[in-house]
Backbone as ProteinMPNN parsed JSONL, in Angstrom:
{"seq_chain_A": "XXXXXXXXXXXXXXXXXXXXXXXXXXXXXXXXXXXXXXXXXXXXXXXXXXXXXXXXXXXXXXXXXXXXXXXXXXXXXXXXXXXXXXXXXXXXXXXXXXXXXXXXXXXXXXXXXXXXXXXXXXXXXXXXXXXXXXXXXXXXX", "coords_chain_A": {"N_chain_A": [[89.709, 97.345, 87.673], [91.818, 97.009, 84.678], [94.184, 97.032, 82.577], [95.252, 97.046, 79.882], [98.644, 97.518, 77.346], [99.393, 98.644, 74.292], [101.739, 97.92, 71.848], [102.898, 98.425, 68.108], [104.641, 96.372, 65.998], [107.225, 95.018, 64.736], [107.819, 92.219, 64.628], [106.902, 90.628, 66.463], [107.637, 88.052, 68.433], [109.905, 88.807, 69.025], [110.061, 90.613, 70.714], [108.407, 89.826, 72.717], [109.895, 87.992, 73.588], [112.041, 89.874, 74.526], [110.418, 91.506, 76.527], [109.284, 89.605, 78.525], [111.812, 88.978, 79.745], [113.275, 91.382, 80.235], [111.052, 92.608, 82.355], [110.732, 90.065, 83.625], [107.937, 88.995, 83.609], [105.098, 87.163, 83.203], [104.312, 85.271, 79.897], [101.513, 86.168, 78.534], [99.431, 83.502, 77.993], [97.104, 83.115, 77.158], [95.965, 84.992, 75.687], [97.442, 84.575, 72.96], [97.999, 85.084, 69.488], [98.436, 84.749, 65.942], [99.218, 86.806, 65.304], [99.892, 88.201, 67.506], [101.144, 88.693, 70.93], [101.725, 88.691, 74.365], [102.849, 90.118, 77.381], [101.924, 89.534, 81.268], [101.096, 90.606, 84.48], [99.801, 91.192, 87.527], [97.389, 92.338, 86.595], [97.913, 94.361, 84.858], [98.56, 94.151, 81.146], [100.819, 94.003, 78.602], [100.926, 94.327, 75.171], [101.834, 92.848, 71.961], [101.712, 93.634, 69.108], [101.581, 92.524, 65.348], [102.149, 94.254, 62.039], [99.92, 93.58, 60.724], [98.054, 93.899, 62.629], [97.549, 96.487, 62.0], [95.636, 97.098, 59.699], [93.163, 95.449, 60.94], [92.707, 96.79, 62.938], [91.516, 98.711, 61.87], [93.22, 100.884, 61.363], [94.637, 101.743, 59.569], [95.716, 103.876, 57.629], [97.1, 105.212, 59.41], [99.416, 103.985, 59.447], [103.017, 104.02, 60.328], [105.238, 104.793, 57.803], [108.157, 104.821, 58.077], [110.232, 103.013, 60.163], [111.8, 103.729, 63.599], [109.191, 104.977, 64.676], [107.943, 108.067, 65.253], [108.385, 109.85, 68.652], [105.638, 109.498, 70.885], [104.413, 108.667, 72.764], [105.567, 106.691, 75.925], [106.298, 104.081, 78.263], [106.646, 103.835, 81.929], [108.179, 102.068, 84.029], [108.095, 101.754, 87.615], [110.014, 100.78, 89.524], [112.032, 98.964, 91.86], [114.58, 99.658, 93.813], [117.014, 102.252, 93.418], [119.552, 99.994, 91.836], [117.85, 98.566, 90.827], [117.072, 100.109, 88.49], [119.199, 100.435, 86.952], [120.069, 97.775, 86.535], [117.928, 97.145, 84.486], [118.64, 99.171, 82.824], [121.195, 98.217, 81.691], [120.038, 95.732, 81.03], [119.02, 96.332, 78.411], [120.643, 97.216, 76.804], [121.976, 95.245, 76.64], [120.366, 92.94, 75.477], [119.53, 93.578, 72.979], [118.09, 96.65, 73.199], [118.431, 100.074, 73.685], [120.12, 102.08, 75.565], [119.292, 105.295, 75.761], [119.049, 107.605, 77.559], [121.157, 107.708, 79.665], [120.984, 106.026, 83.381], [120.043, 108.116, 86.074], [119.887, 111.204, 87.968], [116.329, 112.58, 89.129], [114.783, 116.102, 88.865], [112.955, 115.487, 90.481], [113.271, 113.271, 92.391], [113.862, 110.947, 91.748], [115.365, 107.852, 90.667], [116.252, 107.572, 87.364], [116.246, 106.157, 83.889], [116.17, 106.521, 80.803], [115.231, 103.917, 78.268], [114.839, 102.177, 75.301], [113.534, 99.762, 73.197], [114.138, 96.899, 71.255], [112.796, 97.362, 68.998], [112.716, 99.898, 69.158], [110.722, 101.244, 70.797], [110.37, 103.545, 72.891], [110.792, 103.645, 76.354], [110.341, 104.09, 79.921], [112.81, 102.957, 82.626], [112.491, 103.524, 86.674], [112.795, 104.819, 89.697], [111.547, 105.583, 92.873], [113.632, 106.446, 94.666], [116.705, 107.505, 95.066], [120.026, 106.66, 94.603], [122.748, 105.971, 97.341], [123.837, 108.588, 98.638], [123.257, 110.569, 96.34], [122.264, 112.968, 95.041], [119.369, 115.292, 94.235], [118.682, 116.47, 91.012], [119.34, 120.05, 89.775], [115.859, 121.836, 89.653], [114.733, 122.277, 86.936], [114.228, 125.645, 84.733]], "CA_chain_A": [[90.086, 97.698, 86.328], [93.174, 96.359, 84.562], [95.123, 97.807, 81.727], [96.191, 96.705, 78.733], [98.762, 98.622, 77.067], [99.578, 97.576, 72.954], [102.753, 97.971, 70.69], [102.629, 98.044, 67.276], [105.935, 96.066, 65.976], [107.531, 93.88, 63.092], [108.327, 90.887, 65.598], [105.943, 90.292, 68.48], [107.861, 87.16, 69.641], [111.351, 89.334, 69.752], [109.552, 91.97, 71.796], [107.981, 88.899, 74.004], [111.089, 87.433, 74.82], [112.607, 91.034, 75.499], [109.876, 92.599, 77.932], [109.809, 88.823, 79.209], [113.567, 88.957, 80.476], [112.972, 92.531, 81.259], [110.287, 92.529, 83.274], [110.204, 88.678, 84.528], [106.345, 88.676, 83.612], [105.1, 85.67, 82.344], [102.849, 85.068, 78.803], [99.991, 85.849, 78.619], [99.73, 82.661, 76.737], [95.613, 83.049, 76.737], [96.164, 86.245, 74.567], [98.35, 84.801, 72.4], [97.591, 84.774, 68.22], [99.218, 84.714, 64.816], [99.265, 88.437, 65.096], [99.779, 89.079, 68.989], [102.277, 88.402, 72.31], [101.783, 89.462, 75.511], [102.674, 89.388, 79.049], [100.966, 90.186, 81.961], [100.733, 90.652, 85.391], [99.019, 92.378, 88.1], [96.138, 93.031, 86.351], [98.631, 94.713, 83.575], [99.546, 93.283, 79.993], [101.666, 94.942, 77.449], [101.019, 93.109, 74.155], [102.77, 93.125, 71.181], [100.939, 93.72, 67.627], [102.019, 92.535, 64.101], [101.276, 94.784, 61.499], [98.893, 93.069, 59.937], [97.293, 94.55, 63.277], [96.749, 98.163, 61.666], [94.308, 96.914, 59.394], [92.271, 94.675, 61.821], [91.945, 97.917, 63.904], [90.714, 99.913, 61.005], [94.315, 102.025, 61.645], [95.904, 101.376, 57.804], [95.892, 104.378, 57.308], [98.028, 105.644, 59.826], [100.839, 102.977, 59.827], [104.062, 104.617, 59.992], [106.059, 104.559, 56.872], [109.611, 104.771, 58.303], [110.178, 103.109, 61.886], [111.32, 103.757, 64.443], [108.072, 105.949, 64.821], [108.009, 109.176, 66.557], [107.777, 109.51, 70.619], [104.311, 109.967, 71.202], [103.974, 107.82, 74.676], [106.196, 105.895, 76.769], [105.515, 103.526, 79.398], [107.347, 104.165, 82.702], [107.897, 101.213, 84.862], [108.541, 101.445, 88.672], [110.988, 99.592, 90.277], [112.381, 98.739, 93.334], [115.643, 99.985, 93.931], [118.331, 102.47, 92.018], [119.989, 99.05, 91.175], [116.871, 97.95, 89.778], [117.206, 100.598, 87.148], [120.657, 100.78, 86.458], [120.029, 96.721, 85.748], [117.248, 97.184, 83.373], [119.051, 99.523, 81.266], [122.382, 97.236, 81.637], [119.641, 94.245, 80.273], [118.077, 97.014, 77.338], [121.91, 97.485, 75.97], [122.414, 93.449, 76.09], [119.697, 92.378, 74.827], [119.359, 94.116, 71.571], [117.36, 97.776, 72.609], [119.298, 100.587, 73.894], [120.016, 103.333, 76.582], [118.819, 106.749, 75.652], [119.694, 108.392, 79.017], [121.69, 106.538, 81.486], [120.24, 106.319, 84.7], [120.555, 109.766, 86.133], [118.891, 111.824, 89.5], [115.555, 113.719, 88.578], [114.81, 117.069, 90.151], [111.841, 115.48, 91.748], [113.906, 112.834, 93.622], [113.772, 109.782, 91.41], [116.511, 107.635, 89.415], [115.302, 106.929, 85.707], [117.06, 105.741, 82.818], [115.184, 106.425, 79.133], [115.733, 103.123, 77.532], [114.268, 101.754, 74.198], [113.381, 98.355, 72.891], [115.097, 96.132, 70.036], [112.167, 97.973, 67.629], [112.891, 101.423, 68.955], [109.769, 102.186, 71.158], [110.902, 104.383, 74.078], [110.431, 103.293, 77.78], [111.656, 104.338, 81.286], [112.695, 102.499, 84.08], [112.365, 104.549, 87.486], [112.565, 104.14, 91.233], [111.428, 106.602, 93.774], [114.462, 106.799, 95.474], [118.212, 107.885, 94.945], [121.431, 105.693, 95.413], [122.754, 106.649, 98.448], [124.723, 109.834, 98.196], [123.36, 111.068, 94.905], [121.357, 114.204, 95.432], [118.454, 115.488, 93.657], [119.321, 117.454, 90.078], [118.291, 121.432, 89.61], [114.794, 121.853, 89.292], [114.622, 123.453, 85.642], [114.179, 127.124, 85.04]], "C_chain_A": [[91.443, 97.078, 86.011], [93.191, 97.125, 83.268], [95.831, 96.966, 80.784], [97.248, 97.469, 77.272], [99.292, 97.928, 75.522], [100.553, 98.347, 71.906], [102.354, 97.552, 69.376], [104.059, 97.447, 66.987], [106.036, 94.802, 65.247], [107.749, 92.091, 64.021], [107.821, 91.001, 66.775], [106.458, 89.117, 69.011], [109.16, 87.493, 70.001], [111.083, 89.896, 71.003], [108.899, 91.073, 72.619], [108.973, 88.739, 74.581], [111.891, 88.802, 75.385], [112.12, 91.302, 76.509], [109.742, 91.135, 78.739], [111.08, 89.119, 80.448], [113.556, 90.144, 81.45], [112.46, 92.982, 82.363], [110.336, 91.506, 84.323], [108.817, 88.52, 84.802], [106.756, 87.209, 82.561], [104.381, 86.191, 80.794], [101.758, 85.019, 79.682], [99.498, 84.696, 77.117], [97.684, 82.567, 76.604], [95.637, 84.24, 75.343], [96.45, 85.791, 72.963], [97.05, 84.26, 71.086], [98.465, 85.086, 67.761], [99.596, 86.312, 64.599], [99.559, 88.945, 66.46], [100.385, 88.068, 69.73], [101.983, 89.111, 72.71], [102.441, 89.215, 76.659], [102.293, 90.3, 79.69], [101.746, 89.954, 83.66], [100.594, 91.926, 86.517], [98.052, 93.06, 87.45], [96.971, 93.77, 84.888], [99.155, 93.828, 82.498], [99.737, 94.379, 78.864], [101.652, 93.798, 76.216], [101.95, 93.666, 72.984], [102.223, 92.633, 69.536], [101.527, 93.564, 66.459], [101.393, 93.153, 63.312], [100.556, 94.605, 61.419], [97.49, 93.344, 61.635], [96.582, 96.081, 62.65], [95.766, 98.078, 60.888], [92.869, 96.467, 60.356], [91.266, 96.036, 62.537], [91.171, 98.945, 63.222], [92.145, 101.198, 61.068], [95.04, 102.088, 60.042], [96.154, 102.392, 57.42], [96.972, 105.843, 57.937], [98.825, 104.87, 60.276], [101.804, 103.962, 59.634], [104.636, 104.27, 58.662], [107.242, 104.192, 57.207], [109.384, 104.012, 59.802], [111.739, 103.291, 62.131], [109.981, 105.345, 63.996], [108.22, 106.894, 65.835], [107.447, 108.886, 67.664], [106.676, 110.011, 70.472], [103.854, 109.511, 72.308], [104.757, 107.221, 74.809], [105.726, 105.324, 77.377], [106.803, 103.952, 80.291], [107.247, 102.832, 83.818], [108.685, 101.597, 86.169], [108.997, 100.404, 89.421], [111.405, 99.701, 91.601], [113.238, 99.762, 93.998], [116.13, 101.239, 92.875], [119.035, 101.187, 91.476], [118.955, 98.436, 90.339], [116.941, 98.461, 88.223], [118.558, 100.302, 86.383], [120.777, 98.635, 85.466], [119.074, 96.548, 84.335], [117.847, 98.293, 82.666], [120.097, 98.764, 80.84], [121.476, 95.874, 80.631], [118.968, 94.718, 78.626], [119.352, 96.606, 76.343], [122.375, 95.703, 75.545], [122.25, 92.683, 75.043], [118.441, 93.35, 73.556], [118.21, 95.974, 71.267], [118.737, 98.612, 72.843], [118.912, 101.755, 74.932], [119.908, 104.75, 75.837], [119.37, 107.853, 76.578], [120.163, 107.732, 79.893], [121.291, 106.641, 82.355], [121.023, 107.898, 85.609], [119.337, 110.518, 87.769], [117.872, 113.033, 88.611], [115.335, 115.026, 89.381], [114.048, 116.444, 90.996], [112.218, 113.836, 92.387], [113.489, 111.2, 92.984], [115.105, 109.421, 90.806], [115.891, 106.864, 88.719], [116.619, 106.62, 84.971], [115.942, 105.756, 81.551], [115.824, 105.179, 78.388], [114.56, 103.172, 75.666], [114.428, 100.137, 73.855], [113.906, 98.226, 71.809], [114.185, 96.922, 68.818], [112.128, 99.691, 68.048], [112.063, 102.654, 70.314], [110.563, 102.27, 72.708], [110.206, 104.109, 75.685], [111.097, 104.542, 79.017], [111.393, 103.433, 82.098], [113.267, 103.648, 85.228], [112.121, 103.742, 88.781], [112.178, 105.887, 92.029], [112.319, 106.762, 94.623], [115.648, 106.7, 94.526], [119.016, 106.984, 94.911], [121.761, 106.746, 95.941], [124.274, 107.282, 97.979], [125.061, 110.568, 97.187], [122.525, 112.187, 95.316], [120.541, 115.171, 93.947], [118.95, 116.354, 92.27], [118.277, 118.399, 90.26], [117.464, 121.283, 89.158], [115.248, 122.933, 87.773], [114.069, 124.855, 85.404], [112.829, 126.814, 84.513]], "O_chain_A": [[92.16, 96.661, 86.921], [92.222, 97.813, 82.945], [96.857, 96.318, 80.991], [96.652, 97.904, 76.286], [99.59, 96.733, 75.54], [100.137, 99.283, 71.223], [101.627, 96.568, 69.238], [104.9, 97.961, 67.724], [105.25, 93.859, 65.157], [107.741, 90.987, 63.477], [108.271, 91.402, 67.848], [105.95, 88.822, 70.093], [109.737, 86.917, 70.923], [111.676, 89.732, 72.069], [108.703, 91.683, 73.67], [109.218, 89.096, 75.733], [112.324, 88.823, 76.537], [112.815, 91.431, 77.517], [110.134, 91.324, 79.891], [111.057, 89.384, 81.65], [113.699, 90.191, 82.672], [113.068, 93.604, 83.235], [110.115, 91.712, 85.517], [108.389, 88.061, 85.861], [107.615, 86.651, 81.878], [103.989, 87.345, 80.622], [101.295, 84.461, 80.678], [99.318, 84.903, 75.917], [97.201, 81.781, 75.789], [95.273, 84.021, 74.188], [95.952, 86.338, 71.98], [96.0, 83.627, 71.199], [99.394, 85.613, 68.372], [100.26, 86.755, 63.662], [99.479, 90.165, 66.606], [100.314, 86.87, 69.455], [101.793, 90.204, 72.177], [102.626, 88.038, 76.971], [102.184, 91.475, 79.342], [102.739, 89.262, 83.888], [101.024, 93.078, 86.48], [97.836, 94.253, 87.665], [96.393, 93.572, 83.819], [99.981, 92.94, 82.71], [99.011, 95.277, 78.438], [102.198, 92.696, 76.261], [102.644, 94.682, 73.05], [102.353, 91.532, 69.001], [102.224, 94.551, 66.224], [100.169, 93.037, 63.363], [99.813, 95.376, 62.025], [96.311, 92.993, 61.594], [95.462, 96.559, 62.829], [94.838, 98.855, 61.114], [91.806, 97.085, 60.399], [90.063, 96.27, 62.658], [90.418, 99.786, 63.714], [91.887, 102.367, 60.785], [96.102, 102.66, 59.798], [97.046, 102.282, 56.579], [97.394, 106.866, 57.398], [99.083, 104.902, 61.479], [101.549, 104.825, 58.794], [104.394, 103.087, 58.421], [107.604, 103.139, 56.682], [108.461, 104.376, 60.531], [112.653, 103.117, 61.325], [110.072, 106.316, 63.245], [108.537, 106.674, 67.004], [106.507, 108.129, 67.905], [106.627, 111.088, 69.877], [102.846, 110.001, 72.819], [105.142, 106.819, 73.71], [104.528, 105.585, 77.487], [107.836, 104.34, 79.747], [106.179, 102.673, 84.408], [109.891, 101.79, 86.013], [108.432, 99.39, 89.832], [111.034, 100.607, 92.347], [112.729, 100.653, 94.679], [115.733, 101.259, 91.71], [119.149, 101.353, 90.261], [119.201, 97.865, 89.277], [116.906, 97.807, 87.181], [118.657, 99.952, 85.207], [121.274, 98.315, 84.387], [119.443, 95.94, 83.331], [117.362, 98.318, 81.535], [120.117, 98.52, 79.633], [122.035, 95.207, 79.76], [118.54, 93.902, 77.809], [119.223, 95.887, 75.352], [122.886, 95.197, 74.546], [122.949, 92.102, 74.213], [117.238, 93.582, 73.434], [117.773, 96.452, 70.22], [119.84, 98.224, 72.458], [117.795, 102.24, 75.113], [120.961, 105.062, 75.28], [120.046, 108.82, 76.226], [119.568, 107.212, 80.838], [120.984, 107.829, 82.454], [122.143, 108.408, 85.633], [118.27, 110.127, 88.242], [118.229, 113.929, 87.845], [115.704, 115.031, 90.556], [114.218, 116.632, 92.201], [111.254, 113.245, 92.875], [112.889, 110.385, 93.684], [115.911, 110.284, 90.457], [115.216, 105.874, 88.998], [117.764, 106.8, 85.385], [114.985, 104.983, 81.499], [116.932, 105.363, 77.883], [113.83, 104.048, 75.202], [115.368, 99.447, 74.249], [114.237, 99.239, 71.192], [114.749, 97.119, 67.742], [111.598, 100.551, 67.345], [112.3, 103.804, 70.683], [111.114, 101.402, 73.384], [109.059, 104.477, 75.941], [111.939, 105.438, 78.95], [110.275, 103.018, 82.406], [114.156, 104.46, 84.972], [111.589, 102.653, 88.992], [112.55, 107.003, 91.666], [111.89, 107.331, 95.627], [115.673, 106.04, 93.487], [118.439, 106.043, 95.457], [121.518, 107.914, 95.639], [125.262, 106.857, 97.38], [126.136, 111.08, 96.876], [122.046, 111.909, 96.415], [121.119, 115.568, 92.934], [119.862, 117.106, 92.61], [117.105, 118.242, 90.604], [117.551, 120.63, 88.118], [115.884, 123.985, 87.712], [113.2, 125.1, 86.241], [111.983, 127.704, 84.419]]}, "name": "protein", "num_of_chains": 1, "seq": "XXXXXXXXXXXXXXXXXXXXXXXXXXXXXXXXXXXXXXXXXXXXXXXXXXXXXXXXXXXXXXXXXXXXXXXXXXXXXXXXXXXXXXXXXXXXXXXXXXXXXXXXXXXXXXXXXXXXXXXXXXXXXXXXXXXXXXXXXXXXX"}
């Protein structure tokens, strides 16, 4: 199985070259149209939809009016390291999205950072492990 996961968004070749850089995936230059950017790999591609997608899909009628558009899903990418994260939110703030939550210890023994992209939509980057000598935050009541 493979996974394709799809943004709606005013500039699908900003949001290429961002999750590009971000990620270090390539194009999916088979994908690509006048209406769509992607990249891929591992069986995963995150594309990137111009309006003129919400009709196509039969969606016109629930385009947002205002963006950014309310959180309704995230993607969560796993990474390597705690430096892994702490660099992808350092590359969110650079290159035109922004940090939400700075990278931070979860109760259940990860370090995340809530970023967002140059059009708003809400990510995390995450590692299954700590930097060394950070210790787990209180589990919530």
């Amino acid at each position: 199985m493979k996974l394709w996961f799809n943004l709606f968004c005013r500039d699908p070749q900003a949001q290429l070259d961002f999750y590009t850089a971000l990620l270090g995936w390539p194009e999916a230059v088979a994908s690509r149209s006048p209406i769509y950017r992607a990249v891929e790999q591992d069986g995963v591609q995150i594309g990137f939809n111009a309006p003129a997608a919400y009709a196509l899909l039969g969606l016109a009628e629930r385009q947002p009016i205002a963006l950014p558009a309310p959180v309704t899903a995230y993607a969560t990418f796993m990474l390597d390291c705690p430096a892994d994260v702490d660099a992808a939110a350092a590359h969110a703030a650079r290159h035109g999205g922004s940090v939400l939550k700075p990278p931070y210890a979860t109760y259940y023994g990860q370090w995340q950072a809530v970023l967002a992209d140059p059009e708003g939509h809400v990510f995390r980057a995450s590692c299954a492990a700590l930097p060394e000598g950070v210790a787990p935050a209180a589990r919530p009541a």
